[in-house]
C-alpha positions in Angstrom: 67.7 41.9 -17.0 69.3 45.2 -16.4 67.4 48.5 -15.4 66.0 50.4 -18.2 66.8 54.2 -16.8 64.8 57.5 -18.3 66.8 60.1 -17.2 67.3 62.1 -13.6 64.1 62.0 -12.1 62.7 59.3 -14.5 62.6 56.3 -12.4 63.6 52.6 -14.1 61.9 49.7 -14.8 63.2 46.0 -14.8 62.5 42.2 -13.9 62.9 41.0 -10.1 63.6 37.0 -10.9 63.2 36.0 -7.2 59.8 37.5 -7.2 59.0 36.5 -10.7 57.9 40.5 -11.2 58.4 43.7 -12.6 59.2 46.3 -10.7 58.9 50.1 -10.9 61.3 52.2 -9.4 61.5 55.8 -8.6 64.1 57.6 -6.4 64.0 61.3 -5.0 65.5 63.3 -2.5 63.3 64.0 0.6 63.2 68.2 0.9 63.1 68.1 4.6 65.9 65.2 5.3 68.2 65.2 2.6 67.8 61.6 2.5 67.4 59.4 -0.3 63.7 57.8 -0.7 63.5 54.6 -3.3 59.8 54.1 -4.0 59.2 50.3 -5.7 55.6 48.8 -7.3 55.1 45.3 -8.7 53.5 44.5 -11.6 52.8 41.1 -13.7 54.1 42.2 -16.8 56.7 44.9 -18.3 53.8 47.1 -19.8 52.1 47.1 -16.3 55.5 48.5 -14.7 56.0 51.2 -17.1 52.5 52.5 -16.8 52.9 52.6 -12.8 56.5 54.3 -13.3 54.6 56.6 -15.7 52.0 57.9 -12.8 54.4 57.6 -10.1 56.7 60.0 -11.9 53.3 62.5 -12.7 52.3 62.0 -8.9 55.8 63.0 -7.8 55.3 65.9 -10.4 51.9 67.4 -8.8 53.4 66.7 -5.3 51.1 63.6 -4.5 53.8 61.2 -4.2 54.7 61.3 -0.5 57.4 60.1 1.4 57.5 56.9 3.0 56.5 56.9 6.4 55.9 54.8 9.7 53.6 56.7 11.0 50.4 55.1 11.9 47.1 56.6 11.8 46.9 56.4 16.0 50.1 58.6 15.7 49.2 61.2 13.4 45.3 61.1 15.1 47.3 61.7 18.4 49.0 64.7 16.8 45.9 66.1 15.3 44.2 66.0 19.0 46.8 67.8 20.2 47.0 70.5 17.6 43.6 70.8 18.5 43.9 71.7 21.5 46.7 74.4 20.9 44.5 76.2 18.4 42.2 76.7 21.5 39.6 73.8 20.9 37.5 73.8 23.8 38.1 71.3 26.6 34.4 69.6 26.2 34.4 70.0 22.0 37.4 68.2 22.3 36.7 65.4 24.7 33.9 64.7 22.6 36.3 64.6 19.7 38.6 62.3 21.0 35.7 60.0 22.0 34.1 60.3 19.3 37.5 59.3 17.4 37.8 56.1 19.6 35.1 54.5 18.2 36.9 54.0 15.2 40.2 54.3 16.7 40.1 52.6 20.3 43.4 52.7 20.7 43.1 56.4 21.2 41.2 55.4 25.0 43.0 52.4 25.3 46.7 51.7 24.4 45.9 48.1 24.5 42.8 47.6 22.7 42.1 45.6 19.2 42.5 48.8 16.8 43.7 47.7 13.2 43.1 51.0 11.5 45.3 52.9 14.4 48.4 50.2 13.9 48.2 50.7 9.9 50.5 53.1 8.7 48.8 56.2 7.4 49.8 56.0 4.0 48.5 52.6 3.5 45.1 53.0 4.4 42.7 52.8 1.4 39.0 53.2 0.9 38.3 49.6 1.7 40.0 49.7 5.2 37.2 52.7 6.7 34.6 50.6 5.0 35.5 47.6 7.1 35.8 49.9 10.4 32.2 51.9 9.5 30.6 48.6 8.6 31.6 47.9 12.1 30.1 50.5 13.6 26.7 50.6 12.0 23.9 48.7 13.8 26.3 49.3 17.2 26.0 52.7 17.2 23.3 55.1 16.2 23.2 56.9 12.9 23.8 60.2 13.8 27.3 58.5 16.0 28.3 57.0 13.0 28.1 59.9 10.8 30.2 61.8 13.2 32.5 59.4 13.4 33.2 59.4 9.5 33.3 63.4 9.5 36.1 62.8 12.5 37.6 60.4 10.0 37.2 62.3 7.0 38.8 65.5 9.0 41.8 63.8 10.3 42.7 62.0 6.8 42.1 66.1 5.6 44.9 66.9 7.6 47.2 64.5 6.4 46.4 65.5 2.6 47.4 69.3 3.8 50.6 68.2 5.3 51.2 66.3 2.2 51.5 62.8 4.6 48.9 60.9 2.2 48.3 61.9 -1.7 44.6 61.4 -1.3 41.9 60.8 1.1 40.5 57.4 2.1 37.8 58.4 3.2 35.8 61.0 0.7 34.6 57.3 -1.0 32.9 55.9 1.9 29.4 56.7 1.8 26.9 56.1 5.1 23.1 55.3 4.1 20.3 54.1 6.6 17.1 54.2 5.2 15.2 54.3 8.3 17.5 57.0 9.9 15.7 59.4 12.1 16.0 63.0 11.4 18.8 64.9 12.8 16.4 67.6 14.7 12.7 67.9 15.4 10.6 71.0 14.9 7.7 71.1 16.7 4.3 72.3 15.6 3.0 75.2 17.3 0.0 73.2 18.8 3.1 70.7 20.2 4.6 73.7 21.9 1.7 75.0 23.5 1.1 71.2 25.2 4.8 71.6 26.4 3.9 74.9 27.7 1.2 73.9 29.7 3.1 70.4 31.2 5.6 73.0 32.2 3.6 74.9 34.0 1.8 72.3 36.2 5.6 71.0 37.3 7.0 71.2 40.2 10.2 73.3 39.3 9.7 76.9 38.2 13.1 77.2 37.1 12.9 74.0 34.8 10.0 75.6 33.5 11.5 79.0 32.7 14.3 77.2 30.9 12.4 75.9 28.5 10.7 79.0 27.9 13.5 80.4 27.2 14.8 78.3 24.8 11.7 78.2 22.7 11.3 81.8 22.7 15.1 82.4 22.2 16.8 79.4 20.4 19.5 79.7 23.3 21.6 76.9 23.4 21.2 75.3 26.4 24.7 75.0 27.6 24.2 79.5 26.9 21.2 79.2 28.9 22.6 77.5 31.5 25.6 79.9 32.1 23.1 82.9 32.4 23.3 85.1 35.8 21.2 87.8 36.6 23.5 90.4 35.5 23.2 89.0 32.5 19.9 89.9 31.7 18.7 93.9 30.7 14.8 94.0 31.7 14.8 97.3 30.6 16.2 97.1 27.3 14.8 93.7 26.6 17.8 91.4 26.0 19.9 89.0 27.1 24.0 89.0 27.0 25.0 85.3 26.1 28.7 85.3 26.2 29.7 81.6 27.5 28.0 78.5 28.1 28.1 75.9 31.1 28.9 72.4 30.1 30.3 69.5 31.3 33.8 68.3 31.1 34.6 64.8 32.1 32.8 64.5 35.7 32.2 68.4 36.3 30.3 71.0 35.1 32.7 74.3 33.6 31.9 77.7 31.7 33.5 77.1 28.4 33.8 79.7 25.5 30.8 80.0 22.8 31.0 77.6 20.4 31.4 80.5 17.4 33.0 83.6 17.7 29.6 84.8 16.6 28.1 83.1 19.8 29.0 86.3 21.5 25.8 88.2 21.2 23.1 90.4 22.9 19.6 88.7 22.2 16.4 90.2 22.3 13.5 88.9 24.6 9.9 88.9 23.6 7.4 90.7 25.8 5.9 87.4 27.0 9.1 85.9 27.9 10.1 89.2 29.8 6.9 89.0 31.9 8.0 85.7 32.9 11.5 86.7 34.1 10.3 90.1 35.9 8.1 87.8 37.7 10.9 85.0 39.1 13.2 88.5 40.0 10.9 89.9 41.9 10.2 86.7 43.9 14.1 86.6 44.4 14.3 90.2 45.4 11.6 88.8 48.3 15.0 86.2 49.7 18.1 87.9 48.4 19.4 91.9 48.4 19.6 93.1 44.4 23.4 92.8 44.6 23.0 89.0 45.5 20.3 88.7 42.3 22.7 89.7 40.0 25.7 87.3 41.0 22.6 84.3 41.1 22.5 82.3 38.2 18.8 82.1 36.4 18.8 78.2 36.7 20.4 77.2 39.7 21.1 79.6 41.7 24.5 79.9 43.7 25.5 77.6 40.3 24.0 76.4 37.6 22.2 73.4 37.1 23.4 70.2 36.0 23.8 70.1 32.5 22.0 66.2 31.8 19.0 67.4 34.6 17.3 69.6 31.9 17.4 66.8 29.8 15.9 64.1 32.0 13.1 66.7 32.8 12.3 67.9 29.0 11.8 63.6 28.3 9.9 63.2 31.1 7.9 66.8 30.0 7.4 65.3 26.7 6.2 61.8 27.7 3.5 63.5 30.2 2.4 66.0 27.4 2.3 62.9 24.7 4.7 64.2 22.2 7.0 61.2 22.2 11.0 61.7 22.5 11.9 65.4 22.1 15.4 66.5 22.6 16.7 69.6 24.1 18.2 70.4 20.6 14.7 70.3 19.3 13.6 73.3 21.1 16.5 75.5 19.3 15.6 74.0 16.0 11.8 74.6 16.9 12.3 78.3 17.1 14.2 78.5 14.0 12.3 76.9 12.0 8.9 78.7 13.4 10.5 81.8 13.0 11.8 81.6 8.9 8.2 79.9 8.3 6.6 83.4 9.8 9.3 85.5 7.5 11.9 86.4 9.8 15.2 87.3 7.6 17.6 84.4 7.4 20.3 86.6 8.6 18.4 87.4 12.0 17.8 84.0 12.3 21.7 83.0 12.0 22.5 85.7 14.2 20.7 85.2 16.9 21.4 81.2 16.6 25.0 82.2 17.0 25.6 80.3 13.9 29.2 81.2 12.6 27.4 82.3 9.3 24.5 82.4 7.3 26.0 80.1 4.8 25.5 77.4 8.1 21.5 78.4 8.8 21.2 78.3 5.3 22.7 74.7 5.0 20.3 73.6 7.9 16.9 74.8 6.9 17.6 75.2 2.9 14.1 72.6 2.4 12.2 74.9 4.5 13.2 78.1 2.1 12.5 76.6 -0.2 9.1 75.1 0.3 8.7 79.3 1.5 9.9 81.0 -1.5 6.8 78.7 -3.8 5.0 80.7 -2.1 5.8 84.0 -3.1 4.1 84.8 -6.5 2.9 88.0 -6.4 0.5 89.7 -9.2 1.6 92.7 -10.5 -0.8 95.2 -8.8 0.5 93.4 -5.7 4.2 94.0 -6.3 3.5 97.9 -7.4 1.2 98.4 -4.5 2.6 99.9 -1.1 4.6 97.4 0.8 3.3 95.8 4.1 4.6 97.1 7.7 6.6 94.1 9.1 6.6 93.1 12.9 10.0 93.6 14.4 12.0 90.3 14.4 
């Protein structure tokens, strides 16, 4: 049967006899080539062919009709890694990344490992396919890996929709439940800090100790924390300068840029937690001249501690104090959550998290807000009497 043509641009329809099908065919010229690009779809019966012309053509029309291409998804996730790391990524953010990637993609790690998703080309990649690699991974993994892993996924198949590679993206269907999934942070109650507090001060290490005073008080993260020298710190004034962190990159530990360009900040220091860093100065004044102080890192010393070591000390902490598994993560969301509960301004809160914006703190601790703001109903001799003096932040 011969090809019924619509026109420049229109695409034809007719019968294939030595597939017993109906085909839909649209030509174009790739933009960036100059080549010509012959697009065919199958279909059981004539009507079924003419409706698939019909949305190639309106695909091709918004721009959602791509070019076809060999490129597999290991490619492409190999190019996004590296353009990753040109836009200044940081070495450990992006380790993690790629890791993080593998699971789903082990081919990344390993040229020669099993990875159907990485060998499929990019553009044929549907829905289905990351179901079948994130059903994989649940029950391995723990939930909080796996959601990371789709977010990586979700990213990387973003990318290709920018670049026009893919019309759509795969993954934005796939959905990740666990009804039993733990919650991404703990906040501890004040009576659960004070426990801490007092486990920490009948240890051995002083400078353990300190840390996670500072971290409660401050909601430092503790890579921040960990980068702190002497010089870093204003007695005087009150505050601390956190302007990198110290994390660990592959084997070694290496000062990396904050996380945000907001992470760049001058925090203040509560009056208790000043008391207890006067205190550990002046016992290093005792040993070292003031010159050598203010090269000496808070937690460490000639060089900061290990990043994992406050870790295996804060589970150990915990288990002695009988509060279960808390996480160092725990300790930054503790102070945030204790300090909106007491009425401290979201947007002091997300600045001195570092956050990139209070649209992120917000995002985070919306439930909390919320459960705060039933609580203001005011009468209104209340709301026309004179305001309350608030505590500084």
């Amino acid at each position: 049967m011969a090809k019924e043509r619509r026109g420049k641009g229109g695409g034809t329809t007719y019968y294939d006899p030595a597939k017993d099908k109906w085909v839909a065919e649209l030509k174009w010229v790739d933009e960036l080539t100059g080549k010509t690009v012959k697009l065919r779809k199958y279909a059981a019966t004539r009507k079924d062919a003419e409706e698939l012309l019909a949305d190639m053509v309106a695909q091709k029309a918004r721009g959602l009709l791509s070019s076809p291409s060999r490129l597999t998804v290991r490619d492409f996730a190999l190019e996004y890694l590296a353009r990753k790391e040109r836009e200044g990524v940081r070495p450990n953010t992006l380790r993690l990344l790629r890791h993080e990637l593998g699971y789903a993609l082990p081919s990344l790690n390993d040229p020669g490992a099993h990875d159907p998703l990485g060998r499929m080309p990019l553009q044929k990649v549907a829905p289905a396919h990351i179901r079948g690699v994130v059903d994989g991974l649940v029950g391995r993994y723990a939930p909080r890996t796996v959601r990371k892993v789709v977010a990586h996924l979700r990213a990387l198949f973003r990318e290709g929709v920018h670049l026009e590679l893919v019309a759509r993206n795969p993954v934005e269907a796939v959905r990740v439940r666990f009804p039993n999934e733990e919650k991404a942070a703990r906040a501890l109650e004040p009576h659960e800090v004070a426990r801490l507090l007092e486990a920490a001060e009948a240890s051995r290490s002083k400078d353990m100790a300190l840390l996670l005073r500072l971290i409660l008080a401050t909601g430092l993260r503790r890579g921040e924390a960990l980068a702190l020298q002497w010089r870093d710190i204003d007695l005087d004034r009150g505050e601390v300068r956190v302007w990198r962190a110290w994390a660990r990159v592959g084997d070694k530990g290496a000062f990396t840029s904050p996380k945000t360009p907001t992470a760049r900040r001058v925090v203040p220091l509560p009056i208790d937690l000043l008391r207890h860093l006067r205190a550990r100065k002046e016992e290093l004044l005792e040993k070292l001249s003031p010159e050598e102080v203010e090269e000496t890192f808070l937690f460490g010393g000639s060089r900061p501690l290990e990043p994992n070591s406050f870790n295996h000390y804060l589970r150990r902490l915990a288990e002695k104090a009988g509060l279960g598994r808390v996480r160092v993560h725990d300790l930054r969301h503790t102070w945030a959550t204790l300090a909106l509960a007491r009425g401290v301004p979201l947007e002091v809160v997300s600045e001195r998290l570092g956050h990139a914006s209070p649209n992120i703190t917000l995002g985070i601790y919306r439930h909390l807000l919320e459960e705060e703001r039933r609580g203001w109903v005011l009468n209104l001799s209340e709301l026309l009497g004179s305001p309350k003096t608030n505590p500084q932040a």
